[in-house]
N, C-alpha and C positions, 0 to 999 in steps of 0.2 A: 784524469785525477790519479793521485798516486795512491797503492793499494798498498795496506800496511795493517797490521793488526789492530790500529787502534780503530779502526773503523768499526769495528764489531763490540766496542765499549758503548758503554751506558750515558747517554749524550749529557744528563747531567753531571756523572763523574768526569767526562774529558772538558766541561768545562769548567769546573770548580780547578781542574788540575793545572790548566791551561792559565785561569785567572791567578792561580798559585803562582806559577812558573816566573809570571808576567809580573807581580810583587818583586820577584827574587831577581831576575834576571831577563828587564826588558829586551833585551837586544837577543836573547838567547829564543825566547817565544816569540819576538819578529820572524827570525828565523824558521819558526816552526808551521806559524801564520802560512810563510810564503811556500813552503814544502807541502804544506798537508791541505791548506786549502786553495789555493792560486795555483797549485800543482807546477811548478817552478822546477826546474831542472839546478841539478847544482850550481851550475856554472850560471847559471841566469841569477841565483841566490846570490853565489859572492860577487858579479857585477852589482845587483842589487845594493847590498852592504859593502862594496868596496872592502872585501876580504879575500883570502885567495879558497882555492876550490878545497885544498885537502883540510882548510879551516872551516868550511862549511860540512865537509866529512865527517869530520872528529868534533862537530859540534851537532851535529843531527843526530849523530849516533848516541852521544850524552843526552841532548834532549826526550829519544827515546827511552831512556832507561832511566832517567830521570821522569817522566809521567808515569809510566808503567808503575813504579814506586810509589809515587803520590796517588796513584788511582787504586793502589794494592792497601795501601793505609789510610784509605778515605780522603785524600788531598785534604 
């Protein structure tokens, strides 16, 4: 599994954040789906969504900072 700070959030707030995310930007929380729970490797990610690797980069690393945010202001 991949170890990441959100794992020490409030299982309510990571999924009010998550169900947020997933309103705003389905493809964006698939993404996060297969990183933070299926524990997927990047390159297994962008196989997955048929994206290339440093767009799963530059899209994890928003997704993180993009929850972190929504879990800091009550999602």
């Amino acid at each position: 599994m991949v170890r990441t700070k959100l794992e020490g959030l409030c299982e309510q707030s990571w999924n009010d954040a998550l169900e947020k995310l997933t309103l705003e930007d389905a493809e964006l929380a698939k993404l996060v789906k297969l990183r933070f729970f299926a524990g997927l490797a990047h390159q297994e990610i962008a196989d997955a969504l048929g994206i290339s690797v440093p767009t799963v980069e530059r899209r994890w690393a928003f997704a993180r900072a993009w929850l972190f945010e929504a879990i800091r202001h009550g999602a």
